[in-house]
TIVO-2410 file (N, C-alpha, C; in nm, 3 decimals):
# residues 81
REC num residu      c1      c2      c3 atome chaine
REC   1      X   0.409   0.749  -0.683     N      A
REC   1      X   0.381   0.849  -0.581    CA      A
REC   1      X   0.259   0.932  -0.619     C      A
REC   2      X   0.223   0.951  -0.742     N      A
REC   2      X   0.130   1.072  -0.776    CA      A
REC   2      X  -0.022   0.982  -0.751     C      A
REC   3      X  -0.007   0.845  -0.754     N      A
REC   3      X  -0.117   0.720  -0.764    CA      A
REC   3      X  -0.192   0.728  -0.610     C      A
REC   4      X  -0.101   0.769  -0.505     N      A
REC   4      X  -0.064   0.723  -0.370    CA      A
REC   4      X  -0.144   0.908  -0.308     C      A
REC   5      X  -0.025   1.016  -0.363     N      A
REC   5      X  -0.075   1.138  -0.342    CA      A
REC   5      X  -0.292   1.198  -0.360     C      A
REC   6      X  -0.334   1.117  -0.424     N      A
REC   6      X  -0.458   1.107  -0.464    CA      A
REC   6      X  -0.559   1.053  -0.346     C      A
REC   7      X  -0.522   0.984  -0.275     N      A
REC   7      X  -0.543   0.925  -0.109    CA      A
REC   7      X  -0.573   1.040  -0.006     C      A
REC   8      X  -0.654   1.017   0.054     N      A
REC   8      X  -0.709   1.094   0.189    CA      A
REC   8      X  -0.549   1.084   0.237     C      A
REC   9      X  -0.544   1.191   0.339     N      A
REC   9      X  -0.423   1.196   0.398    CA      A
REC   9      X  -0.384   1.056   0.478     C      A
REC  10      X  -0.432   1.027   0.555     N      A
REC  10      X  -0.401   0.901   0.650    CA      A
REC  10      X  -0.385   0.786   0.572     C      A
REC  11      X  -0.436   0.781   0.471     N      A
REC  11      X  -0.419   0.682   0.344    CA      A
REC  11      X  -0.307   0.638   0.275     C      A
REC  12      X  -0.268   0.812   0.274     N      A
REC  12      X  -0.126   0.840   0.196    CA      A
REC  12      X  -0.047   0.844   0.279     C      A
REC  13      X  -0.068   0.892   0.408     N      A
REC  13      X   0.060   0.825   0.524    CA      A
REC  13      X   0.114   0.715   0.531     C      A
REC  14      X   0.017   0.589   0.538     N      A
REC  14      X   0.003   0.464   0.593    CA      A
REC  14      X   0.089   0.456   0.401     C      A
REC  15      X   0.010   0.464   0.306     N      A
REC  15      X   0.086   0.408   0.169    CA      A
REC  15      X   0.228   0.456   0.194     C      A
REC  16      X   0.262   0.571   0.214     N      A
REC  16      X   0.408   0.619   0.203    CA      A
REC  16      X   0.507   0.542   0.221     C      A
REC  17      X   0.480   0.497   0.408     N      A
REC  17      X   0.526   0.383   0.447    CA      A
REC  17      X   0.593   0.262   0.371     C      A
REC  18      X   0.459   0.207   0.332     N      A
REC  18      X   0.509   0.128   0.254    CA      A
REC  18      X   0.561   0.114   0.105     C      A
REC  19      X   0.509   0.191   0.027     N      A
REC  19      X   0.621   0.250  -0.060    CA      A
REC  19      X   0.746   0.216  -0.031     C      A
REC  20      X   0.843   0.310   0.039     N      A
REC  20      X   0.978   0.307   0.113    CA      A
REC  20      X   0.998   0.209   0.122     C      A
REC  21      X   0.926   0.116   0.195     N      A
REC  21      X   0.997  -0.043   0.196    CA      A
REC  21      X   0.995  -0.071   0.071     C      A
REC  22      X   0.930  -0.083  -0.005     N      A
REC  22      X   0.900  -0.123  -0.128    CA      A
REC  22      X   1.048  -0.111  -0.230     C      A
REC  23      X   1.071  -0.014  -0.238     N      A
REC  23      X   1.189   0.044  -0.281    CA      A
REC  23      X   1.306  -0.034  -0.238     C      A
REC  24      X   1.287  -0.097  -0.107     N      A
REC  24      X   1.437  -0.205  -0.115    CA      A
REC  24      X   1.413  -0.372  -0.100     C      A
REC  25      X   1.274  -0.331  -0.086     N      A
REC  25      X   1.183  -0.526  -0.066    CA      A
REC  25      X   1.110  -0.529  -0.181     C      A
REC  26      X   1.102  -0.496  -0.299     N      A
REC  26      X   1.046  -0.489  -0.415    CA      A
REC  26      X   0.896  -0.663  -0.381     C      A
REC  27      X   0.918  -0.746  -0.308     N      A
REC  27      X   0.845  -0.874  -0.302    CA      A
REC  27      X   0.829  -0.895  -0.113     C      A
REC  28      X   0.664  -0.811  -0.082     N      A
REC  28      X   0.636  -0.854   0.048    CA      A
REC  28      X   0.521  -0.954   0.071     C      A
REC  29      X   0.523  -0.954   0.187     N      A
REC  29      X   0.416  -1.049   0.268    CA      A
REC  29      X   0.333  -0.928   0.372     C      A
REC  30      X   0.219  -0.991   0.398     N      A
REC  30      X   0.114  -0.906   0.538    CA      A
REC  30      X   0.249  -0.897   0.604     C      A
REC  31      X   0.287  -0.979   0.658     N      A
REC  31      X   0.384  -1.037   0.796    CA      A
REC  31      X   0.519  -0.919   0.766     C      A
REC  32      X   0.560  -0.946   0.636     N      A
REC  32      X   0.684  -0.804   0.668    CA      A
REC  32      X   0.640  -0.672   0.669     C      A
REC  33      X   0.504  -0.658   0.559     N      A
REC  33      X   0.517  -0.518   0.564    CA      A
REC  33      X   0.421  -0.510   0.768     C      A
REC  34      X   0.376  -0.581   0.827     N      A
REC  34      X   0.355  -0.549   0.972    CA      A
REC  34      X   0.498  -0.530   1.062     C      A
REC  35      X   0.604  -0.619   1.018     N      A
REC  35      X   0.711  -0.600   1.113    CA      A
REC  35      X   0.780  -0.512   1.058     C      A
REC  36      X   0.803  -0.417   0.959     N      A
REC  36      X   0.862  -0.321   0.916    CA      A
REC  36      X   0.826  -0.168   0.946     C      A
REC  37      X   0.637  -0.166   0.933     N      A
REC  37      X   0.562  -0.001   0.959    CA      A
REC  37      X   0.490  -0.027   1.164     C      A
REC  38      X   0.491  -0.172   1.173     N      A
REC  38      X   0.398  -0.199   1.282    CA      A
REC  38      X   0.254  -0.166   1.292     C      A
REC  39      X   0.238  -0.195   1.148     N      A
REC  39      X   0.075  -0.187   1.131    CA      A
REC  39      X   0.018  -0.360   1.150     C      A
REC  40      X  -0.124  -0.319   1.247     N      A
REC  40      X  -0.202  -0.461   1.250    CA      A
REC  40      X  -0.221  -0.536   1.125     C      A
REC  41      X  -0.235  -0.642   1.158     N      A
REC  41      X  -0.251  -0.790   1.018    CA      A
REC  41      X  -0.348  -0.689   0.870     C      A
REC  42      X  -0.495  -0.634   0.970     N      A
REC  42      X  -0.548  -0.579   0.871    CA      A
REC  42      X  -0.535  -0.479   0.799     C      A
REC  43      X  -0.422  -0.366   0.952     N      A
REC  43      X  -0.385  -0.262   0.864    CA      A
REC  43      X  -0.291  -0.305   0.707     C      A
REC  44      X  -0.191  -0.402   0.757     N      A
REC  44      X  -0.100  -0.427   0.628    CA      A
REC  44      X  -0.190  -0.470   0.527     C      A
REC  45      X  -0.267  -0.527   0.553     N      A
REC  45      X  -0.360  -0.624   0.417    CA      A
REC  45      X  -0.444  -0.482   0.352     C      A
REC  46      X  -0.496  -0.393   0.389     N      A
REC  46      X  -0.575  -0.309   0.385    CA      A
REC  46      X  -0.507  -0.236   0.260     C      A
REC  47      X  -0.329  -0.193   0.315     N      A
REC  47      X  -0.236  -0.115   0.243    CA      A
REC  47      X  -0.233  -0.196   0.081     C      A
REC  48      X  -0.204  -0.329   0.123     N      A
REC  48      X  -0.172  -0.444   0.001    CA      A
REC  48      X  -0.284  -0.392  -0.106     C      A
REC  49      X  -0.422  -0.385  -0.015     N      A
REC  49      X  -0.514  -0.434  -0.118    CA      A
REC  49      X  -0.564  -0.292  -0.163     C      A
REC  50      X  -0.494  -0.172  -0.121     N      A
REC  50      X  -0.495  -0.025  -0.186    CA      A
REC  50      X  -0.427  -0.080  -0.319     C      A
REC  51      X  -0.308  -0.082  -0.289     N      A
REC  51      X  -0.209  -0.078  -0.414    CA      A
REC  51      X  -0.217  -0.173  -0.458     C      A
REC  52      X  -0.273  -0.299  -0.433     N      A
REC  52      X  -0.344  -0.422  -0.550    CA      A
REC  52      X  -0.438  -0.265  -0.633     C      A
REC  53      X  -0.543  -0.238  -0.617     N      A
REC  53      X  -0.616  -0.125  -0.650    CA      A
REC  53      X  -0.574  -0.042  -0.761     C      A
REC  54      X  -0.429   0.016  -0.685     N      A
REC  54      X  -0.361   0.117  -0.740    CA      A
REC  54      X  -0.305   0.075  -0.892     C      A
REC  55      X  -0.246  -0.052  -0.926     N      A
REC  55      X  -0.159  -0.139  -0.971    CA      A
REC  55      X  -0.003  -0.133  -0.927     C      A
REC  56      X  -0.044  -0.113  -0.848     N      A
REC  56      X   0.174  -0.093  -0.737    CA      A
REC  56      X   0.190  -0.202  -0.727     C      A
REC  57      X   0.125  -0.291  -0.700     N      A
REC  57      X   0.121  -0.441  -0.614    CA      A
REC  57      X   0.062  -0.542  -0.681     C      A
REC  58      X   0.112  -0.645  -0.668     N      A
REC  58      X   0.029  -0.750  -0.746    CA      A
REC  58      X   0.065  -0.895  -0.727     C      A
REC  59      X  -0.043  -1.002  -0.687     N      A
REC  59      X  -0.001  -1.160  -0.609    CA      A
REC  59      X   0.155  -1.175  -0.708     C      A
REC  60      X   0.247  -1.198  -0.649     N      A
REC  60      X   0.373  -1.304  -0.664    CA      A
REC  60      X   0.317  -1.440  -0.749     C      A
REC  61      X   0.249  -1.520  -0.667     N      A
REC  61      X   0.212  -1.651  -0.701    CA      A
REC  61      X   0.064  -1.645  -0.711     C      A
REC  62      X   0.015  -1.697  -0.783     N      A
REC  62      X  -0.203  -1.704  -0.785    CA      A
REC  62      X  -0.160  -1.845  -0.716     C      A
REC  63      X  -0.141  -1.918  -0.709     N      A
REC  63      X  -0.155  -2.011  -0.624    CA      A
REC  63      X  -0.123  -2.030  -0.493     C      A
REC  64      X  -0.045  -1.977  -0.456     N      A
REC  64      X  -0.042  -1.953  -0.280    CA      A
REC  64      X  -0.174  -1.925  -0.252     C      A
REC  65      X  -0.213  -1.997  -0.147     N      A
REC  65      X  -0.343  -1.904  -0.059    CA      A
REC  65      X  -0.301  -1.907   0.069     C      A
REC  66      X  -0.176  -1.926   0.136     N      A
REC  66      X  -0.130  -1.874   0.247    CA      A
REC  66      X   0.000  -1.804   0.273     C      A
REC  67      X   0.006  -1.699   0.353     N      A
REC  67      X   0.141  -1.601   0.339    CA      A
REC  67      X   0.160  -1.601   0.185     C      A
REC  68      X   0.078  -1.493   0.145     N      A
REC  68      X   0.100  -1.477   0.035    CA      A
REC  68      X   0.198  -1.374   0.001     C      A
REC  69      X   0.235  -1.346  -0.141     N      A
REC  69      X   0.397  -1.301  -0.127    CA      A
REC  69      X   0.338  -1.198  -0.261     C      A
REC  70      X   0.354  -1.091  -0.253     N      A
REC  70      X   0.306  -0.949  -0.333    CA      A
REC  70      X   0.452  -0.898  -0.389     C      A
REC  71      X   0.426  -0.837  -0.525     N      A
REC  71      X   0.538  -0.791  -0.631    CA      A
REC  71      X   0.537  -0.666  -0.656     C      A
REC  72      X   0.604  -0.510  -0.623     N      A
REC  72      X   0.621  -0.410  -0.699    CA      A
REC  72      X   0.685  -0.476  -0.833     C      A
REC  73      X   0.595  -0.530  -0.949     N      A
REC  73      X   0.650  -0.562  -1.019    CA      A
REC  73      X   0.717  -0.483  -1.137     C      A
REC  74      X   0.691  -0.360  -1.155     N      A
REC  74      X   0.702  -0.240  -1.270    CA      A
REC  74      X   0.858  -0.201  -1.177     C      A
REC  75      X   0.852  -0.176  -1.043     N      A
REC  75      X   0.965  -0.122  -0.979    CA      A
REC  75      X   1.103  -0.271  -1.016     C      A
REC  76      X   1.047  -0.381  -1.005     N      A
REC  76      X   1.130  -0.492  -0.992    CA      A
REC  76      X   1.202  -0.509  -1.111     C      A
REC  77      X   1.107  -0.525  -1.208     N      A
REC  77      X   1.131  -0.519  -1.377    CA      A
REC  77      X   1.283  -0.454  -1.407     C      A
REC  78      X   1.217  -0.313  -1.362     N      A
REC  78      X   1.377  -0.240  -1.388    CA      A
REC  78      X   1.481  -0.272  -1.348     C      A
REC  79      X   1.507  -0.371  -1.283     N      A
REC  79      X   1.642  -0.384  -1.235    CA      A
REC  79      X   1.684  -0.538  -1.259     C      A
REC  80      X   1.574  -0.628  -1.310     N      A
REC  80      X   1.620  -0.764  -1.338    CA      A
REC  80      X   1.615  -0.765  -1.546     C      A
REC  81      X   1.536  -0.661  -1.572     N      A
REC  81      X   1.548  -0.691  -1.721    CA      A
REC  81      X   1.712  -0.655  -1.775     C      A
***
């Protein structure tokens, strides 16, 4: 949150969002986090590629190059180690 709070406001709106999902989908796609906030293809990719940025987020697979599938992996960790 303090990574996210550092964001122009509309920035940190749109991140908040997804955060929250994050918290119970720890592993998204463009496609859920759009059917979850109802942000456009680019808005979701835009968010992804903040928190790729941030380190919140990070590719699932390097080999997918379609519907690619993104990891809160630090949030995930905690609960599968």
């Amino acid at each position: 949150m303090e990574k996210i709070q550092t964001l122009a406001k509309r920035e940190s709106d749109s991140s908040m969002k997804v955060l929250r999902f994050l918290f119970t989908n720890p592993i998204v796609t463009t496609k859920s986090i759009m059917s979850k906030t109802g942000f456009s293809r680019p808005g979701a990719q835009k968010v992804i590629d903040r928190f790729i940025k941030l380190n919140i987020l990070e590719r699932y697979n390097e080999k997918e190059t379609y519907d690619r599938k993104y990891i809160y992996k630090e949030y995930f960790d905690t609960f599968v180690d």
